[in-house]
C-alpha positions, -999 to +999 in steps of 0.1 A: -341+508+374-375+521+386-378+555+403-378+539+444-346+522+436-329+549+422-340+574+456-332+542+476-295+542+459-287+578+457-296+579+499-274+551+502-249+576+490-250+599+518-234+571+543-201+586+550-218+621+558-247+610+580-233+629+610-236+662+588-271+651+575-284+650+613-268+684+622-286+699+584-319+683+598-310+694+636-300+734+623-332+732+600-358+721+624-350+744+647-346+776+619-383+766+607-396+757+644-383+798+653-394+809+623-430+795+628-431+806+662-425+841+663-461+848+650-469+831+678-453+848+701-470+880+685-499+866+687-496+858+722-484+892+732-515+907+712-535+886+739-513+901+770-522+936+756-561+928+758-559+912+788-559+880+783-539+852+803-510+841+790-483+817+801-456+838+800-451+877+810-447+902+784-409+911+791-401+874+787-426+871+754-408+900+738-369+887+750-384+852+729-395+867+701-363+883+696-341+856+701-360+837+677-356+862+651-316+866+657-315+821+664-340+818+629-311+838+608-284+817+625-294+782+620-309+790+588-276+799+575-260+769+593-286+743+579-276+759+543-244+759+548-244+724+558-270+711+531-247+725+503-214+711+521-231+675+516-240+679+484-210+689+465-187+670+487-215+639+471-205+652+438-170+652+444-170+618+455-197+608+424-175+623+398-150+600+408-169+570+407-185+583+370-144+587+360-136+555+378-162+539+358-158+553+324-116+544+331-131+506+332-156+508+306-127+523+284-121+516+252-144+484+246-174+506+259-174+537+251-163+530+216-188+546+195-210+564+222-222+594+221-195+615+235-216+645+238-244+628+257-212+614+277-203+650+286-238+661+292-237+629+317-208+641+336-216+677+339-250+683+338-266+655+354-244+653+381-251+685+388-285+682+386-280+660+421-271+687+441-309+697+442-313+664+460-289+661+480-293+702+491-329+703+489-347+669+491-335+651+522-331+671+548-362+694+536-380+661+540-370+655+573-375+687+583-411+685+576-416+659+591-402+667+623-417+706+620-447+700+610-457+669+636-445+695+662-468+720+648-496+696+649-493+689+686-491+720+693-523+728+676-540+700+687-534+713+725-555+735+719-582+715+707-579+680+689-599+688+659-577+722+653-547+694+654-560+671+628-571+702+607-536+711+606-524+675+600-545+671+569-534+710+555-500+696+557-503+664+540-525+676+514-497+704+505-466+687+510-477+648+500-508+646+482-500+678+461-463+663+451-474+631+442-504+644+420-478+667+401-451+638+397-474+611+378-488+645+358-454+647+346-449+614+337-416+607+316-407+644+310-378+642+332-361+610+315-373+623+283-356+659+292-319+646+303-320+622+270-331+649+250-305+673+265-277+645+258-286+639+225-284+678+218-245+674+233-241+654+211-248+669+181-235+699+190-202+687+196-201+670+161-214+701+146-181+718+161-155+696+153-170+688+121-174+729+112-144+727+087-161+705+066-195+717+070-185+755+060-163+739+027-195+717+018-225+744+025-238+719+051-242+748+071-283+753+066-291+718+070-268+715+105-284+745+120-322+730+112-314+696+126-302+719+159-328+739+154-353+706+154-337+691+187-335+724+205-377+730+199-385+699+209-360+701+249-377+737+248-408+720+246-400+698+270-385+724+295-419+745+289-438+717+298-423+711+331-421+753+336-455+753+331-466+724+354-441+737+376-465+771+381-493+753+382-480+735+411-471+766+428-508+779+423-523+753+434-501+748+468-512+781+475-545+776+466-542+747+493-529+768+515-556+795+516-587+773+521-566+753+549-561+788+567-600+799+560-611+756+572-589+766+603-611+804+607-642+785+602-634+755+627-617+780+653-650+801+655-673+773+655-655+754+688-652+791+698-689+797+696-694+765+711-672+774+742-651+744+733-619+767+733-610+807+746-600+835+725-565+823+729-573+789+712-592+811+684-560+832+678-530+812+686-536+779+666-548+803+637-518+820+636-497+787+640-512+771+611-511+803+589-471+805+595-464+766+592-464+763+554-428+771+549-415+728+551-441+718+534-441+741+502-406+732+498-418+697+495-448+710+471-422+717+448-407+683+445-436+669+420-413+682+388-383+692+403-377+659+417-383+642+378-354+655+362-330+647+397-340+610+393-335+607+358-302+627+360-297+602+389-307+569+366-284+581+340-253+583+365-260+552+386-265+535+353-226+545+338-213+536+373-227+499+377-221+494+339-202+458+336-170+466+316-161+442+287-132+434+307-124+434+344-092+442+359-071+411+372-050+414+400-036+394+429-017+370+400+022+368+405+043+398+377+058+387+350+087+397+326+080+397+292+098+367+267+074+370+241+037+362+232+021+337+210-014+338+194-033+306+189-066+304+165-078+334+175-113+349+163-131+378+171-160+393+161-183+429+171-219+419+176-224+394+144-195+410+120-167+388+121-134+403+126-109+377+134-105+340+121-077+317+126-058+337+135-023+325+147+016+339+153+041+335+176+058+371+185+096+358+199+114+378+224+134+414+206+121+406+169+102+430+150+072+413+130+054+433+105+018+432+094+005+441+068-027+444+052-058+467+041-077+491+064-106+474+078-089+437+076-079+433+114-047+441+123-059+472+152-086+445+164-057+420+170-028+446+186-067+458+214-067+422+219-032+420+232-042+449+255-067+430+263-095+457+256-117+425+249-118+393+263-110+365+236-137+348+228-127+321+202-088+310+206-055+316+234-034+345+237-006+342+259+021+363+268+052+351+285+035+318+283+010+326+303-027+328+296-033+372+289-063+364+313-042+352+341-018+384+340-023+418+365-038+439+346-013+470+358+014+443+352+003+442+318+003+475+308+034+481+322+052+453+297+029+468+269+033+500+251+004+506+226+003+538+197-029+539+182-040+550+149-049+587+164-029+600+191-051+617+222-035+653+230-045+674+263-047+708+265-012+710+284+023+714+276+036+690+249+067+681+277+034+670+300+017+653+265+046+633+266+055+628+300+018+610+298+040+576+288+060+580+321+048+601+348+079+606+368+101+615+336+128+637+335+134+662+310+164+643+299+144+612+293+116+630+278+138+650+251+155+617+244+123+601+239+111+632+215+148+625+190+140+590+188+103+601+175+121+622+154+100+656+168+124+674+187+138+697+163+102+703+153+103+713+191+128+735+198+118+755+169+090+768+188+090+801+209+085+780+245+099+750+230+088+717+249+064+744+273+045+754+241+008+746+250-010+727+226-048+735+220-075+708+227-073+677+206-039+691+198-058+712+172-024+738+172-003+706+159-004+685+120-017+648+123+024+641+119+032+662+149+005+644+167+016+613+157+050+619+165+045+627+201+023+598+206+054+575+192+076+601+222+048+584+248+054+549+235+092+553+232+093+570+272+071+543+280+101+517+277+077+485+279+094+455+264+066+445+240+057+471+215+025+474+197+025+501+171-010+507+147+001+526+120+033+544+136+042+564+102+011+568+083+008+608+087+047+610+080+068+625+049+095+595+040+123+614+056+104+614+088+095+580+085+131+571+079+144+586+110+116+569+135+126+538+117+158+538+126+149+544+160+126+512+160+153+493+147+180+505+172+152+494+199+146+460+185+181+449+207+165+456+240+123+452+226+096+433+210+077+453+183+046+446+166+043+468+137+010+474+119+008+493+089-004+493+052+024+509+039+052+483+027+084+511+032+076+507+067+079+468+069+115+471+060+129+472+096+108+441+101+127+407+110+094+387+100+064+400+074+024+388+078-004+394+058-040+402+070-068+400+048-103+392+056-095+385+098-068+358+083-031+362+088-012+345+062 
């Protein structure tokens, strides 16, 4: 997406707050029009003093020059406050389409992404916005308004003063911008990529540091961090440094616009083409206009990194997913599902062939087979995480395609191989399976998972907060409460990827006998490699090579 169409898109953005936009534009014209104005107004009572004619007496000149100065304070603060209002309620409302979107990307596309550069995505960039949408628009606008204003006012005094002052303006805040901008080039995009890839590897370094302090990788880690942090400092100096050089150079601008001005004001002066008042007044105008249009001076590099912070986020939110949500289809209840010839494959590496069983209504069919042979490819395709591609799945006898998606999940209950903790109380962990869960219905769904003695052995019991990743908790305890989820779930059709691997056998015995207490009232498909746990199966399939036997 090129740089216009990602301006053009974020503006579009701004649609539900266009009535605050006008009042930020509205409150800033007239802050910078007071602002601008009150050298004037000293200007003109400087000509009263001396004499001169003036318009207006000097009681009234001094009441305005005072108002100005209390009104330039007043709507100053009210354009801020209403600039910043916009932008983070923009945020606010951006973040949710970002999480929106990453909920329908999820898992098919987002499996093996960066998750650091995902974070950097949803923090940083979208931050990075706010400069936009607080400082760009409006501040555009602004100028616009304030500056045309300015010029007609100069020009009153003499036409040429007016186009002098038109041509200051656009060399400062257009001319000077643009310049700037195609000096910098890529930076910006190469700055936020950059910035994500550091994410990234920072946050492998930290949940990798176990490993890396019991191998000595430590030396090696810190120079590959060390390499990507030199080369986004390099970047950011680059950018720091053109950013002072813009700065210099605007006020380079500015200087010989206010001594073009002197020279043209004592020329038509000289000439009798104007009075001392049209010497001093437009001299003074021009010299205390600049404040719009440095702001926009400033936009050459700031503005880089805002687009490509911008790209980055409209990119994740108009990502297709691999699959789309289905609704508007009539519910179901589930009476068992039936796969037909399926095959599947990631990119070229085929995953899936041939694949075919019929699940009937409350069995409990095992399969078995190595890691890496299938068997968690096939239980994502009867989440439907992917589309099928090569074969029919159907559930209920009807076509997995054709089913609500929210109906579907609702009749499914999934465990995978690594269970997802938050940073919460494990009760809450749980209650993740069922939202509206009582504490009855939670601790019942803890025994079956055989975790609740673990439980109450703990100071706070089922209020104990568990640490991100559930890093306070064994890969059995976590495993444990994700089989609590699936159990409180109470869908109909279970699919369960290595339920026990992470388990002692008298642990495993116990949730067994819970699965095979359920299999009365539920349809379980058990994946494991482990044959103890395919003894509470009703029917037993091998995987090997993507082919069920």
């Amino acid at each position: 997406m090129n740089k216009a169409k990602v301006l053009l898109r974020m503006i579009k953005l701004v649609k539900p707050l266009t009535g605050c936009m006008i009042l930020a534009v509205l409150f800033g014209t007239i802050g910078f029009l007071t602002a601008q104005f009150i050298p004037v107004l000293g200007g003109m009572i400087i000509l009263n003093g001396t004499g001169e004619e003036t318009a207006l007496s000097l009681k009234m000149l001094i009441v305005l020059l005072l108002s100005f100065a209390l009104l330039r304070a007043i709507f100053r603060f009210a354009e801020q406050r209403m600039n910043h209002y916009i932008a983070f309620t923009l945020l606010a409302i951006i973040r949710d389409k970002v999480f929106k979107a990453l909920r329908k990307l999820c898992p098919a596309k987002l499996e093996g992404r960066d998750k650091g550069d995902l974070i950097s995505l949803i923090t940083s960039d979208v931050e990075l916005l706010e400069v936009f949408y607080a400082h760009t628009i409006s501040p555009i606008c602004i100028a616009v308004i304030t500056e045309t204003i300015m010029c007609i006012f100069i020009g009153s005094y003499h036409p040429v003063l007016g186009l002098v002052a038109l041509a200051s303006y656009l060399l400062v805040g257009l001319v000077l911008p643009l310049v700037i901008s195609k000096r910098s080039g890529t930076t910006g995009d190469d700055l936020r990529k950059q910035s994500g890839e550091l994410s990234a590897h920072m946050l492998e370094s930290i949940r990798g540091i176990d490993d890396t302090l019991q191998y000595s990788y430590g030396k090696k880690r810190l120079k590959e961090i060390g390499e990507k942090t030199t080369a986004l400092s390099a970047k950011q100096a680059f950018l720091s440094k053109l950013t002072g050089t813009n700065m210099a150079i605007a006020n380079l601008m500015i200087l010989i616009s206010d001594i073009v001005m002197l020279f043209v004001c004592i020329l038509l002066y000289q000439n009798g083409q104007i009075g001392f008042d049209g010497f001093l007044i437009p001299l003074i105008a021009l010299m205390s206009s600049f404040g719009p249009v440095i702001a926009l001076s400033a936009l050459g590099t700031t503005l880089q990194s805002t687009i490509a912070s911008g790209s980055r986020v409209l990119a994740i939110i108009d990502e297709k997913p691999e699959t789309e949500d289905i609704t508007g289809k009539d519910e179901i209840a589930f009476s068992g599902a039936d796969v037909k010839n399926l095959g599947f494959a990631y990119g070229n590496e085929e995953v899936l062939s041939g694949v075919s069983v019929t699940v009937p209504e409350k069995k409990i069919i095992g399969i078995v087979g190595k890691s890496g042979c299938g068997k968690s490819t096939l239980l994502k395709l009867l989440m439907r995480f992917w589309n099928v591609k090569q074969g029919q799945i159907t559930v209920s006898k009807r076509n997995i395609d054709d089913i609500n998606t929210d109906n579907l999940r609702d009749i499914e209950s999934y465990m995978t191989q690594e269970t997802q903790l938050f940073k919460d109380t494990i009760a809450n962990n749980v209650r993740i399976g069922k939202l509206d869960a009582t504490d009855e219905e939670v601790i019942d769904a803890c025994k079956k998972a055989s975790i609740h003695d673990f439980i109450m052995t703990l100071p706070k019991g089922y209020e104990t907060e568990v640490g991100e990743l559930g890093s306070t908790l064994s890969g059995g305890e976590r495993q444990r409460i994700g089989l609590a989820r699936a159990f409180l779930h109470d869908a109909p059709f279970m699919l369960l990827d290595e339920p026990t691997s992470n388990l002692d056998s008298l642990n495993e015995a116990v949730i067994l006998r819970s699965l095979d207490k359920e299999k009365g009232e539920k349809t379980i498909i058990l994946v494991s490699h482990r044959q103890s746990t395919m003894r509470i199966a009703d029917e037993i399939r091998s995987m090997d090579g993507g082919r069920l036997s």
